[in-house]
C-alpha positions as CSV (number, residue, x, y, z in Angstrom):
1,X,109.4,142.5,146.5
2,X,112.6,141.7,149.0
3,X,110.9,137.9,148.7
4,X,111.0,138.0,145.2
5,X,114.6,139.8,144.6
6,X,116.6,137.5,141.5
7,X,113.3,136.3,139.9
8,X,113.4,137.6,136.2
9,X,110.2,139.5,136.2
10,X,109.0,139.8,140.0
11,X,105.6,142.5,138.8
12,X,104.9,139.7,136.6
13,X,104.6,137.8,139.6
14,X,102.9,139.6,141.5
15,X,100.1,140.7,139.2
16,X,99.6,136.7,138.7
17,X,98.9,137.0,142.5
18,X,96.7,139.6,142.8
19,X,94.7,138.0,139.8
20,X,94.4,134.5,142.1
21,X,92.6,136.7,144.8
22,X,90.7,139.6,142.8
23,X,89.8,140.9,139.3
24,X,89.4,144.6,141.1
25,X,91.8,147.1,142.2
26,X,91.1,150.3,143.6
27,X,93.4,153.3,144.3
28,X,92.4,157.0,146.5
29,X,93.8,159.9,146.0
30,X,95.9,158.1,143.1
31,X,99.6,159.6,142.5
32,X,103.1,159.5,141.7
33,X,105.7,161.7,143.1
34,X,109.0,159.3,143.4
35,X,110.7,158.1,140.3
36,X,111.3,154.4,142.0
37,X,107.0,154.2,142.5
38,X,106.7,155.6,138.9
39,X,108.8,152.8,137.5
40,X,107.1,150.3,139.2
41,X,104.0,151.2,138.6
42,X,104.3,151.6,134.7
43,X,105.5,148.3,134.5
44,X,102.9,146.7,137.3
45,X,99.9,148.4,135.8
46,X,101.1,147.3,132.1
47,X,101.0,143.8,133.7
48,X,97.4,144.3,135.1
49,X,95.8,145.3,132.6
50,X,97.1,142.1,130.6
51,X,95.7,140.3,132.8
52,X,91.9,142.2,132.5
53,X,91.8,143.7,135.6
54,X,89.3,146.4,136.7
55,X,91.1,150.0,137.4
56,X,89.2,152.6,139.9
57,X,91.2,155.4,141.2
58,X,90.0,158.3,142.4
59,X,93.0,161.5,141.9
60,X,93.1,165.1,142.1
61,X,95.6,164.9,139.4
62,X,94.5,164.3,135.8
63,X,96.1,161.2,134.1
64,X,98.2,163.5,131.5
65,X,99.4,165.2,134.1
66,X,100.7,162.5,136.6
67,X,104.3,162.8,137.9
68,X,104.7,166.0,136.2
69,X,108.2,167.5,136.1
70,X,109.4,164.0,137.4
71,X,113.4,162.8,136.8
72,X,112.8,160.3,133.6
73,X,109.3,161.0,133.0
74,X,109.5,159.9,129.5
75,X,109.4,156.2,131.2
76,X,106.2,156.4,133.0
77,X,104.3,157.8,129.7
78,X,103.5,154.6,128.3
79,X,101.5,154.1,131.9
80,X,99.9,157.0,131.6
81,X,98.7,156.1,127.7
82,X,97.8,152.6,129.8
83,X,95.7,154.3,132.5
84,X,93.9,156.5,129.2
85,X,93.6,153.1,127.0
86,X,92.1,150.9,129.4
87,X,90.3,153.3,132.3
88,X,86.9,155.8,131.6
89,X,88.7,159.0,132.7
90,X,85.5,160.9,134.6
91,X,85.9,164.4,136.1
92,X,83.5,164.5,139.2
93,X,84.4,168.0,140.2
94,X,81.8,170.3,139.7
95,X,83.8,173.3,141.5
96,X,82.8,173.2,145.0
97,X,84.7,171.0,147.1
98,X,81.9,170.0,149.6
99,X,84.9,168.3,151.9
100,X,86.2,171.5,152.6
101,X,83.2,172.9,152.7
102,X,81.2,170.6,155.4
103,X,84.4,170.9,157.5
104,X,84.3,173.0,160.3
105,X,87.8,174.4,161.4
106,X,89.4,173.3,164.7
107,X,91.7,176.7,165.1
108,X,94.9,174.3,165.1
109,X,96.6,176.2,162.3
110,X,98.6,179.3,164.3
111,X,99.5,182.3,162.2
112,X,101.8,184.2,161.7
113,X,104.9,183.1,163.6
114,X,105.0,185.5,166.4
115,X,105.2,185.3,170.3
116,X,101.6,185.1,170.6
117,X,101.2,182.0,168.6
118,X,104.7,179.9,170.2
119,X,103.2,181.0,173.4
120,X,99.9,179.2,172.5
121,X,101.8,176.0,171.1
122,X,103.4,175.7,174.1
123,X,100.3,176.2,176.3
124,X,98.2,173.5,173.8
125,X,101.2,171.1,174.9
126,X,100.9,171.2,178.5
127,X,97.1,171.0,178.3
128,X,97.3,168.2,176.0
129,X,100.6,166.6,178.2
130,X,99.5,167.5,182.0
131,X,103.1,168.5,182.7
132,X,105.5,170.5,181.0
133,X,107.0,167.6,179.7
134,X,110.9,166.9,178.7
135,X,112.4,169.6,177.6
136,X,114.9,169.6,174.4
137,X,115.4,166.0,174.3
138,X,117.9,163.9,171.6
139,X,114.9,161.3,169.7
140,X,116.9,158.4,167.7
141,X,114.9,157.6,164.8
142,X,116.5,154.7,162.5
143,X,119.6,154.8,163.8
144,X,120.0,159.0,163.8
145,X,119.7,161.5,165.7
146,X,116.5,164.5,165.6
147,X,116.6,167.2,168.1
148,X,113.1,167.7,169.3
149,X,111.7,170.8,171.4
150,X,109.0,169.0,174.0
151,X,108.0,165.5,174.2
152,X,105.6,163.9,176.8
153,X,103.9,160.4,176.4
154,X,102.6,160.1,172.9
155,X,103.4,164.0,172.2
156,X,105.9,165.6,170.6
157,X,106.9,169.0,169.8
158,X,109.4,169.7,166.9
159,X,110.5,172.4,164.4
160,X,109.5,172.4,160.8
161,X,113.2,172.9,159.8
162,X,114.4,169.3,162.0
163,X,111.8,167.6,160.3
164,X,111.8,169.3,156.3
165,X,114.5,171.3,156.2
166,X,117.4,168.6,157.0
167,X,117.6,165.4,155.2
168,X,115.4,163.4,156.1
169,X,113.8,160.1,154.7
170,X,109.7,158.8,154.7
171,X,111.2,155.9,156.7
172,X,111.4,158.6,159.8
173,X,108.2,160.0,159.6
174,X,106.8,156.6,159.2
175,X,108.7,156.4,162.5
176,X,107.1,158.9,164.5
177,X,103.7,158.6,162.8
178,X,103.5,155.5,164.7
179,X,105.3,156.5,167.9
180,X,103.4,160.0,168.4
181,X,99.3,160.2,168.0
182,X,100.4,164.5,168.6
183,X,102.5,166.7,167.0
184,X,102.6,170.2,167.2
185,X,105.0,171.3,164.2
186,X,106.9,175.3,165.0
187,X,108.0,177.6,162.2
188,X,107.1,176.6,159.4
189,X,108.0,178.8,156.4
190,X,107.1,179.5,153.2
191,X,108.2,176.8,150.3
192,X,109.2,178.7,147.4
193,X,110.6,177.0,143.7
194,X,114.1,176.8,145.5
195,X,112.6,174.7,148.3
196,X,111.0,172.1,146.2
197,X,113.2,169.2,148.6
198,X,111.7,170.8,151.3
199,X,107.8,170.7,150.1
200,X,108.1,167.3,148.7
201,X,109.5,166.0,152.5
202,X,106.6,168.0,153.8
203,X,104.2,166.5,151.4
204,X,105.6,163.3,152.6
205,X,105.3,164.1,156.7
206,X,101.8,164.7,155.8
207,X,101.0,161.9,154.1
208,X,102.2,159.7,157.1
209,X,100.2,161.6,159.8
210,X,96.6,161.6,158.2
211,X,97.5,157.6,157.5
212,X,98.1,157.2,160.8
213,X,95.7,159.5,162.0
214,X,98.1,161.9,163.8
215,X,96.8,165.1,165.5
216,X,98.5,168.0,164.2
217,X,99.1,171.9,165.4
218,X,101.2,174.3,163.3
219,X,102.4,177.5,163.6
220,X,103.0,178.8,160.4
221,X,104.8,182.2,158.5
222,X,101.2,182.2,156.5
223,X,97.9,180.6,155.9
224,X,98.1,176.8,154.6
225,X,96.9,177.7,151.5
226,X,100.2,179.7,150.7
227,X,102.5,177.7,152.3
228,X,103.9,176.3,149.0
229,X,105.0,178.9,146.3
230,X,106.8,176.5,144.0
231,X,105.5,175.0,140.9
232,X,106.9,171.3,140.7
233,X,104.9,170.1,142.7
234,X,101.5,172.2,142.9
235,X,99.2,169.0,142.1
236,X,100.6,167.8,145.0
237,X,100.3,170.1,147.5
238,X,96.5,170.7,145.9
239,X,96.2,167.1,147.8
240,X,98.2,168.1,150.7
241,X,96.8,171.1,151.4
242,X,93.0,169.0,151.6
243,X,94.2,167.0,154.0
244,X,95.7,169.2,156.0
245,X,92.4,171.2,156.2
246,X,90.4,167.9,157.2
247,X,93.4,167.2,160.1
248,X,91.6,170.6,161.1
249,X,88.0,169.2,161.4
250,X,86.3,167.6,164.1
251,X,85.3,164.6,162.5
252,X,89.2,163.9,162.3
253,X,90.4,164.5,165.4
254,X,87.6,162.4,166.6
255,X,89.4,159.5,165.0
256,X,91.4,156.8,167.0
257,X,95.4,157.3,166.4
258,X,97.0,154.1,164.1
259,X,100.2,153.3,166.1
């Protein structure tokens, strides 16, 4: 896009040069959650489909109810009626999710906050580490400062509220994706409809660690499946929450960190 910045219609060009290369286009875990992304996507998909191209996306959210709640929704509806016009809408779930399911539990999720499960956070990161590690250091990511608690070679250890709670951007946990293959994330408290900021940044940390494959312990006030009380974003955290129950499994933490 920065490339294209002062052309008249830069989606235009850039569903000309998707066509060049393929007529397919595929999407997982399709969704919108950022009113910049919704804009560009209604207009980007309205220029695909123009040009005939195959749509398969595979969502937890339904089509009608994509970037619910979302600041100028009334702007994305025409992609939504796109998405309904042009795509076979087929619901594959027969009530069992057999991800969850097959998954078997790595006992990285602490609960409740207590002594007993800091104590055990700090003893997973000086097995993981070998040492004790540096204690309280000052991380600079993009030019600002993040307080950590513990950080060794490739580990880090940080509270929820540095990382949710303050203002933070996706840029920074893009950041540490790539700089840390294991976080262990303290505290982290209940998101209730007056912490919607707070859920959608921890949507977003999320988001960046299973792409990049990060290891992640919490200790957390409850279980993950009542973390977020809120209601703005529930489809969301539906998606959330299933990845944060496969960053549990085996099969996951078998996999090689993205740096």
């Amino acid at each position: 896009m920065i490339e294209l910045q002062g052309q008249q219609d830069p989606l235009e060009i850039i569903a000309d040069r998707f066509k060049k290369q393929t007529d397919v286009l595929c999407f997982d875990e399709f969704f919108v959650s950022d009113i910049t992304d919704a804009m560009i996507l209604a207009t980007l998909l309205k220029a695909l489909f123009a040009r005939k191209f195959c749509l398969i996306a595979t969502s937890n959210i339904p089509p009608d109810e994509l970037y619910r709640n979302g600041l100028q929704r009334t702007r994305f509806l025409p992609a939504i009626e796109q998405i309904k016009k042009y795509c076979d809408i087929i619901n594959v779930d027969a009530g069992i999710d057999y991800r969850l399911r097959t998954l078997k539990q790595a006992g990285l999720y602490l609960t409740p906050i207590d002594e007993k499960s800091c104590h055990r956070m700090d003893e997973i990161f000086i097995k993981l580490a070998g040492k004790p590690g540096d204690r309280f250091p000052i991380l600079e990511i993009n030019h600002r400062t993040m307080p950590a608690i513990l950080t060794a070679e490739g580990i880090l250890s940080i509270e929820f509220k540095v990382l949710c709670e303050d203002a933070r951007s996706q840029n920074d946990y893009i950041v540490l994706a790539k700089d840390y293959h294991t976080v262990l994330l303290y505290n982290v408290s209940i998101m209730s409809e007056i912490h919607e900021d707070v859920a959608r940044r921890f949507i977003a940390l999320i988001d960046e660690f299973y792409e990049r494959k990060v290891k992640l312990i919490i200790n957390a006030e409850v279980a993950m499946d009542k973390l977020y009380q809120g209601h703005l974003l529930r489809f969301e955290y539906q998606r959330c929450l299933s990845r944060l129950q496969e960053m549990q499994s085996e099969e996951y933490l078998k996999l090689r960190h993205i740096a």
